[in-house]
N, C-alpha and C positions, 0 to 999 in steps of 0.2 A: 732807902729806896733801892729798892731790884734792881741789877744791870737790863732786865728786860722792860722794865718802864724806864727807865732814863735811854732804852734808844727808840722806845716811841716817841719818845718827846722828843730827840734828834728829828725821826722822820715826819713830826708834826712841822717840826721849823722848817724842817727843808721843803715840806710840801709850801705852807705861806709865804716863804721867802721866794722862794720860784715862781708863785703862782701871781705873786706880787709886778711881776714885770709883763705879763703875756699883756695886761690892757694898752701900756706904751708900747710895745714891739708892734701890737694889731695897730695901734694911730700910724704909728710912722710906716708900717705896709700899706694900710686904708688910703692915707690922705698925701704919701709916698714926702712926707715933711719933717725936718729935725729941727726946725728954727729955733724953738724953745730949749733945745737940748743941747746941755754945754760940751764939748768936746774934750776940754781936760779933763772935767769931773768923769766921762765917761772911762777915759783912757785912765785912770787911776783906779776909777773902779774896777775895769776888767782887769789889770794887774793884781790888784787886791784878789780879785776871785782866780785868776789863775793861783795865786800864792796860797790862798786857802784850798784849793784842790790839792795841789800837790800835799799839804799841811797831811788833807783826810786821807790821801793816798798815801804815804808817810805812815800815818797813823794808824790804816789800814782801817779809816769809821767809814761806813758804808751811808750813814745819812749825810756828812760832812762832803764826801765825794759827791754823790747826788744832788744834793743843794746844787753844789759849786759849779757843778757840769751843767745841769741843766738851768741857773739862771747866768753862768754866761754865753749859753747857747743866746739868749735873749737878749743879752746886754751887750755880746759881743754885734749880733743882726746889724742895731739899734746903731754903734761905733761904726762900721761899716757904714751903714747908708749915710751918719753923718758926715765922715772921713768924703765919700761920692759924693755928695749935695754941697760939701766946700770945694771939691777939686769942679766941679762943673761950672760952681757959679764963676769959680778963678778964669775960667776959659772964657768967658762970655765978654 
């Protein structure tokens, strides 16, 4: 296989894999709720994906970086509003 098909198929993954989170980010903006969304799982995940950026940055892959960046732009939202939706309910 050609180095130039195997980074289509990066940039394929990176598009589904990103595009994978926009429907949770839209709920939890829409209906402004994380209830269902566990906090550790989040926070390991956005570690994970920060480790993997750095990984494609490192590696200098341009789908790897893009993936990474743009779903945890999403995942990170997502952590945030959970991280505020605990801190608020603690207030109450």
């Amino acid at each position: 296989m050609n180095s130039e098909t195997i980074e289509y198929i990066g940039y394929l993954a990176a598009f589904c894999t990103s595009l994978s989170f926009i429907p949770q980010a839209w709920l939890v903006y829409r209906y402004n709720s994380t209830e269902g969304i566990s906090l550790y799982m989040f926070l390991v995940f956005c570690f994970g994906l920060i480790a993997w950026l750095l990984y494609g940055i490192l590696l200098n892959s341009t789908p790897i970086i893009w993936a990474n960046a743009v779903t945890l732009t999403f995942a990170g939202y997502i952590l945030i509003k959970k991280i505020q939706h605990i801190n608020s309910s603690n207030k109450k």
